[in-house]
N, C-alpha and C positions, 0 to 999 in steps of 0.2 A: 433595286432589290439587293446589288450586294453591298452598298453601303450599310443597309440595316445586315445582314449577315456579318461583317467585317465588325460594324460597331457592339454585336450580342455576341460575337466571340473573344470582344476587348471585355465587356464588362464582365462575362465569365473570368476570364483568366483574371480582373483583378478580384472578384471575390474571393477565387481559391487563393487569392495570396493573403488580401487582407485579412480572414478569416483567423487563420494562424497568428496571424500578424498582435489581431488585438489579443488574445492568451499569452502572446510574448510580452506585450508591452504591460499585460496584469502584472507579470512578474516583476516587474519594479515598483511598481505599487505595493505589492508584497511585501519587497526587502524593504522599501522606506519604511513602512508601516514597521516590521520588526524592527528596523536598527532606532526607529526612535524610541520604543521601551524599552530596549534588549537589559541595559544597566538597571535602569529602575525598577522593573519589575524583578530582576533576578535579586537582586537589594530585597527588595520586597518580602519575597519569597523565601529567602536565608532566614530574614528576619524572624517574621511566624515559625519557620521550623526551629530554631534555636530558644525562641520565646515558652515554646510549647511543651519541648525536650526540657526545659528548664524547671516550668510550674507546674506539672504533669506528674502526678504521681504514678509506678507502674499499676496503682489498681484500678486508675482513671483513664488508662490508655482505651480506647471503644475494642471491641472483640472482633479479630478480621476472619473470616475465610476467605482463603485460597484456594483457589478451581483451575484446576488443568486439566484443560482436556485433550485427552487421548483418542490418536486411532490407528493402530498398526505402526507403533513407534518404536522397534526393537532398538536405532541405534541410538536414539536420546532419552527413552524411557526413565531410565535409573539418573542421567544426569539431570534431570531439569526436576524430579521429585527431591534427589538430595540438596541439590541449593535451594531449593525453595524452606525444607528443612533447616538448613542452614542461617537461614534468616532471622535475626535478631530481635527478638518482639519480648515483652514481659511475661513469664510465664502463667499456663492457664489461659492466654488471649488471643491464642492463635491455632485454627482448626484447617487444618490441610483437607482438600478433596479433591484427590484423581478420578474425572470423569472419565471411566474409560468405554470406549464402544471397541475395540479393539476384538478382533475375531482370531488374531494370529497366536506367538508365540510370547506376544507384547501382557497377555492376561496374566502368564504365569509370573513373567517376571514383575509384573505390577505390586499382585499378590506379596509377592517376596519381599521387594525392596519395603512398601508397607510397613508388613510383617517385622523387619528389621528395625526400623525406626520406633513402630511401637516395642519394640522393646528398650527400647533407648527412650521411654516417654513422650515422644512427639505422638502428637494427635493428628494420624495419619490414616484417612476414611477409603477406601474403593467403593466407586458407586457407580452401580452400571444399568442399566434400563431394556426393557425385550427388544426393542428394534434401533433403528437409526435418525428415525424421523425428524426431519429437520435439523439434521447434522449437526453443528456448533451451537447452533443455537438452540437446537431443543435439552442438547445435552448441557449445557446450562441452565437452562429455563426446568430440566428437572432438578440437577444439583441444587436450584437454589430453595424450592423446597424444605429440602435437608438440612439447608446451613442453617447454622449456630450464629455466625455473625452479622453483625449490624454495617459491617463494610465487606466488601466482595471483590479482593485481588485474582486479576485471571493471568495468566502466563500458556502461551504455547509449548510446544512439546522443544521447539529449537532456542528456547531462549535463558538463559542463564542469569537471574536476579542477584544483585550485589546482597551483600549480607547487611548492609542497612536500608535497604529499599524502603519497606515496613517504616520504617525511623523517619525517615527522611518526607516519602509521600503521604503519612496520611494526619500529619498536621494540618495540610491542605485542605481536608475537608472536614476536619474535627474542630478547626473555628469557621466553618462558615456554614450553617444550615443550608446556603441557597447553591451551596455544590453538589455536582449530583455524581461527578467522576473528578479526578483527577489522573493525568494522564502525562507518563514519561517517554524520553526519548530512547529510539532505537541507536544500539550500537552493533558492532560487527567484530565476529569472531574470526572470521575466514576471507577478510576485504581483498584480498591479493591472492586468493590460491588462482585464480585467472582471468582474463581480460573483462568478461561476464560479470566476476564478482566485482573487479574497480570498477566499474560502469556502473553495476548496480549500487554498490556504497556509496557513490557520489551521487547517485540518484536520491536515496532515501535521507542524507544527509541534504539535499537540498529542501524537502518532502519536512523535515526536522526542524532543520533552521532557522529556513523562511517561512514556508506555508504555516505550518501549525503555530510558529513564533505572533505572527501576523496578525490570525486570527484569533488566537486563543488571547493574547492581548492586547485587543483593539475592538473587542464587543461584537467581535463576529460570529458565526455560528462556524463551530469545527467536530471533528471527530474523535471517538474514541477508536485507538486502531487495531482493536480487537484483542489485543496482548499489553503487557509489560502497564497495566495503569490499576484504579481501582475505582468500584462502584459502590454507590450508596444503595444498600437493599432497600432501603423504604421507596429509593425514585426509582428503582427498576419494577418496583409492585403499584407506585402511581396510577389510577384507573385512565387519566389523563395522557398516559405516556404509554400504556397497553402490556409493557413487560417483552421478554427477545420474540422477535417472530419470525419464521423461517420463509415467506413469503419473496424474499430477496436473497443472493447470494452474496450479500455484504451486512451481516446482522447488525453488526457492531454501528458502521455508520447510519444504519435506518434507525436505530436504538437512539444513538445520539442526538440524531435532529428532532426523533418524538419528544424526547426528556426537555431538549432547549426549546420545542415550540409550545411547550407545558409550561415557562417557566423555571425550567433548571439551567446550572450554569456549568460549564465545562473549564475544567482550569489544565492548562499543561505549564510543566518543570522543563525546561532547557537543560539543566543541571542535573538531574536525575538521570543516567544514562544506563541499560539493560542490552548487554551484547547477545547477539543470537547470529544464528548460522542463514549465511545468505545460499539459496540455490545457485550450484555451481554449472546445473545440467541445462544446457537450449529450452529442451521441452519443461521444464519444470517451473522455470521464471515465464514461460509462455500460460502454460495452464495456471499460475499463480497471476500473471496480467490480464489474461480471459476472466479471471473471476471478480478480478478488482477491478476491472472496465464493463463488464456486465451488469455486476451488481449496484454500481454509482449511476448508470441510466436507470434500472429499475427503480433505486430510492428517487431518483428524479421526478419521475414517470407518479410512483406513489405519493410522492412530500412536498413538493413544487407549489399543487395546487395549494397545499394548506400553508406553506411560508408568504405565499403570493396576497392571502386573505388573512394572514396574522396582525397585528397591528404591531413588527418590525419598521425599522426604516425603510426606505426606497435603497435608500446604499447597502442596507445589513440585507436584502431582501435581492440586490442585485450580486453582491457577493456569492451569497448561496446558489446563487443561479449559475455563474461561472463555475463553482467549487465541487456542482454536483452534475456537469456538464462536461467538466474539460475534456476527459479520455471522448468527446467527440472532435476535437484536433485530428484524431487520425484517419476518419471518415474524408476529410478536408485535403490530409496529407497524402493518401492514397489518390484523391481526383488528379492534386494538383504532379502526381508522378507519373499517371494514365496518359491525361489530356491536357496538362498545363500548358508546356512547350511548344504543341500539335497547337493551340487557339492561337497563340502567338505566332506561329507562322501561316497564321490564313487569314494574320493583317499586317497589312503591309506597314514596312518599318515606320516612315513617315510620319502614319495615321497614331503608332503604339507608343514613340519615342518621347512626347510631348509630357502622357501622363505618365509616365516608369520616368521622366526626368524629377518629375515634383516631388511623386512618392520614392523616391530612390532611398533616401535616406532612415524614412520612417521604415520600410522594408528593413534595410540591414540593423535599426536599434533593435527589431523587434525580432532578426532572427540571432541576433547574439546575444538576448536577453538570457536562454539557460544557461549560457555559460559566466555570464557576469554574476547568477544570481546563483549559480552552485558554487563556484569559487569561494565569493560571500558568505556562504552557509557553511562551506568546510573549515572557513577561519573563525566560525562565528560558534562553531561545537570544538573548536579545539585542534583541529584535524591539521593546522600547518597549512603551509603553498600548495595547491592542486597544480601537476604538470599538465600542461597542453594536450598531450599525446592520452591522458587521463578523459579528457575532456570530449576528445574524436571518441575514445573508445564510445562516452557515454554517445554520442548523436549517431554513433552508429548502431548502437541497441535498440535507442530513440524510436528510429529512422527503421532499424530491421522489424520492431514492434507495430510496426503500422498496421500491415495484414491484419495479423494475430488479435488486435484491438480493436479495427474496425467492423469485423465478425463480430467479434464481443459485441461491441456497440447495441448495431443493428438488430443483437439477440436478446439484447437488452430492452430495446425499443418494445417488441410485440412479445416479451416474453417472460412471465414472472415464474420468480423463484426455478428451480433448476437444479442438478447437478452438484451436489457441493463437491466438487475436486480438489484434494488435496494436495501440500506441497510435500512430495518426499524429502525426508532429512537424511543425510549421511553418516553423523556425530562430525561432520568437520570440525577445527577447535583453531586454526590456523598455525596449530604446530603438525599437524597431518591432515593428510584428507580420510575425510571418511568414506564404508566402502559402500556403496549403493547397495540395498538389501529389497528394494521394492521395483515395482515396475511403473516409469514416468507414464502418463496420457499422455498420450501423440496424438497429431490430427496430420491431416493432407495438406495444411495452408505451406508447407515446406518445399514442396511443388511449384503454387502460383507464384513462390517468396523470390524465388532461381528464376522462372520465367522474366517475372516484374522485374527482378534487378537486370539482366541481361537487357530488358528492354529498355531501362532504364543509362545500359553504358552506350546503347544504341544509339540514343537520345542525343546524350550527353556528346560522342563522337559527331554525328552526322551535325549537330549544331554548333562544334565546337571553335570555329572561325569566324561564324558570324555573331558568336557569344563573345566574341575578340578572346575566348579561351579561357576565360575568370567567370559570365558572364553566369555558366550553365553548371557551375560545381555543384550547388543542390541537387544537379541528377547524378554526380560521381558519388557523392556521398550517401543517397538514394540505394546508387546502386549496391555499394560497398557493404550497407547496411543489411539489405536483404539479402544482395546473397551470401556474408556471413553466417548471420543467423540461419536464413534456411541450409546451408549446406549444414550449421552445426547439429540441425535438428533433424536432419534426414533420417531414417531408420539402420540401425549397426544389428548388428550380432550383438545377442544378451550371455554375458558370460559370467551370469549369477549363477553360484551352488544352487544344488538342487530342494535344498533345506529353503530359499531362500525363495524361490519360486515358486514353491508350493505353497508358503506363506503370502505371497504378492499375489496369489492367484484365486486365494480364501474368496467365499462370495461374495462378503461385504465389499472388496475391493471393485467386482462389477458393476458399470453403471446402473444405475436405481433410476426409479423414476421422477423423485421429489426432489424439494430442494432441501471460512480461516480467515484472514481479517482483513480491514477492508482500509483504506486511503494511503496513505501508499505513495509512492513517488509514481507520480503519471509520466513516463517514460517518452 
């Protein structure tokens, strides 16, 4: 009997490794696949937009609306409506619409700024609806109703559009019927106000470089990611494709996989790049990675079946399955910091040593695979040499997110649509911060985050000679991870004006019952 005990506590412990194991080693897959079009297709892609800009007259440019939508955005309200303004398009062919749900003090000055610019003749709409229903995505799916134009640019409330965006992306889809979005890259206003934000810029810059590089050209199914790109209205009104539906808390990516198993094609610009304001708050990137790990099992959960019976490849069919699965890593990476260590020492070394010698190797490709492959991605957007100590910060947000995600997960699993929790903005711009005006959603996981990690240097010590000292750093890193993160997200004194609480406190702001953008750097 305890040979079979010893040998079902070896194969435990190596699934929890190799599990992880193989999602590291996708990432090389990833960055092959992008670094072998990255020139060609960016070649490509110049080409069409210069060709277009050339033989194009301004009364033949297609007519766009622009949709922002709003909700309680007092400190980026007026910035992300003026550059959008700002944007250089032929005149007459460009119709602005601030979708606002906004219950605060965000309404008046919406009104205002508006107001302003139509008087300066921009074509500048407020559109607002009785309820909240289905959060982002209803409140587009009403906007579009309304719209005027034949393409449909969305932008969030944190994001700041270059003044040739317009120019530039929708040549993309203006020679090619069979486009349904075109989709640009995220940049970053505030990458350094602190450790959170390098972590997370090299995140989404990985999330940029690679992933979307990858799939977007190499015939794979990817996403729109909710902000900074542009939609074809006729393939959001496709009977085929259904139009936004708020049954998931990731609209954007359930939208895009309807439209590509319909037949439409999703194209992304590398070169196009749209800086916005990264959350600088614990909780904030917590409730923004809850929703992006949530809603990616839900589309799973819903889209799976229908990719599985499409007549895709077995490769373009296995892709999507990794792509709309992976935030279950942290389900894996959660066991493997509970009970990984504990299975290994209830087999004796002997018995364990033989296979950890073969898999030695394949283990550590695959656990320094994000780091080879964000590095990559930071030289591959422009970004210069990523420092080492860049790199820890990111495995330790990584690593702190595990909790926070695998909750998600799990909520994900038996749980449709939900909550649309929002990411509060500061107007960070990265020449100041900005001052917090709303109040973040906390949860208790900050709690288990301090216990797990303490258990985790517990681990890490009591095993740490017979790990000959190097052996067991995944639980120092583990630990370092969570209890960061949870100590940062512990509960403080709110030392918001009282103008500013009263506005955080507005009823829209309380959970609802029903259910911001979704794919995202998986953390």
């Amino acid at each position: 009997m305890q040979p079979v005990f010893e040998t079902t506590c070896l194969i435990l412990f190596l699934i929890l490794m190799v599990m992880p194991g193989l999602y590291g080693l996708h990432l090389y897959l990833l960055m092959f696949l992008a670094h072998r079009r990255m020139k060609r297709t960016r070649a490509e892609q110049r080409s069409i937009q210069e060709t277009f800009r050339k033989e194009t007259s301004e009364n033949d440019w297609p007519r766009v609306t622009t949709q922002i939508p709003l909700y309680n955005e007092l400190a980026v309200a007026r910035r992300v409506i003026e550059a959008v303004a700002r944007m250089d398009y032929p005149p007459g062919r460009h119709e602005i619409q601030v979708l606002d749900d906004s219950s605060d003090g965000t309404r008046a000055l919406v009104d205002r700024v508006c107001a302003e610019l139509r008087g300066k003749g921009v074509d500048a709409k407020v559109v607002r609806r009785p309820t909240r229903e289905h959060y982002k995505a209803g409140a587009l799916a009403h906007g579009l109703r309304e719209a005027s134009g034949e393409l449909l640019a969305v932008f969030d409330a944190d994001f700041l559009p270059r003044r040739d965006f317009l120019r530039n992306m929708v040549p993309l889809l203006a020679t090619d019927d069979d486009v349904c979005c075109a989709q640009a890259r995220w940049g970053h206003l505030n990458a350094d106000e602190s450790w959170l934000t390098e972590a997370l810029s090299l995140g989404i810059d990985g999330h940029f470089g690679v992933e979307q590089s990858a799939r977007g050209w190499n015939g794979f199914l990817l996403n729109f990611n909710g902000t900074a790109g542009i939609w074809r209205k006729s393939a959001i009104l496709d009977e085929r494709v259904g139009g936004w539906s708020g049954d998931t808390v990731t609209e954007d990516l359930d939208l895009s996989y309807r439209a590509q198993l319909a037949g439409w094609r999703i194209v992304y610009c590398l070169d196009e790049v749209c800086p916005a304001e990264i959350p600088a708050d614990a909780n904030a990137i917590k409730a923004q990675q809850r929703r992006w790990a949530k809603g990616s099992i839900q589309t799973a959960r819903k889209l799976l079946p229908a990719v599985w019976r499409s007549g895709l490849s077995l490769t373009r069919k296995l892709e999507a399955t990794v792509h709309l699965t992976q935030y279950s890593i942290s389900v894996f990476m959660i066991l493997m910091a509970l009970c990984g260590r504990t299975l290994l020492a209830l087999v004796p070394p002997d018995r364990y040593q033989g296979y950890l010698m073969w898999s030695w190797w394949l283990i550590v490709l695959a656990a320094v695979a994000p780091s080879v492959v964000y590095i990559y991605a930071r030289r591959a957007v422009g970004g210069g040499p990523t420092g080492l100590w860049r790199i820890v910060k990111l495995i330790a947000l990584g690593l702190g997110l595990s909790v926070n995600n695998s909750v998600a997960v799990l909520e994900g699993l038996v749980r449709s649509g939900g909550e649309f929790v929002r990411t509060p903005k500061s107007g960070s711009d990265g020449t100041r911060r900005g001052a917090r005006r709303y109040a973040v959603t906390r949860s208790r996981l900050w709690v288990f985050e301090l216990l797990l990690g303490v258990f985790c240097f517990a681990q890490w010590l009591v095993f740490l000679r017979e790990d000959h000292y190097v052996g067991g750093l995944i639980l120092l890193l583990f630990a370092g991870g969570l209890l960061s993160l949870g100590w940062a997200s512990r509960p403080r004194a709110s030392h918001r004006p009282a103008a500013t609480l009263n506005a955080a406190s507005a009823p829209h702001d309380r959970p609802e019952a029903t259910a911001e953008p979704a794919m995202r750097p998986n953390l």
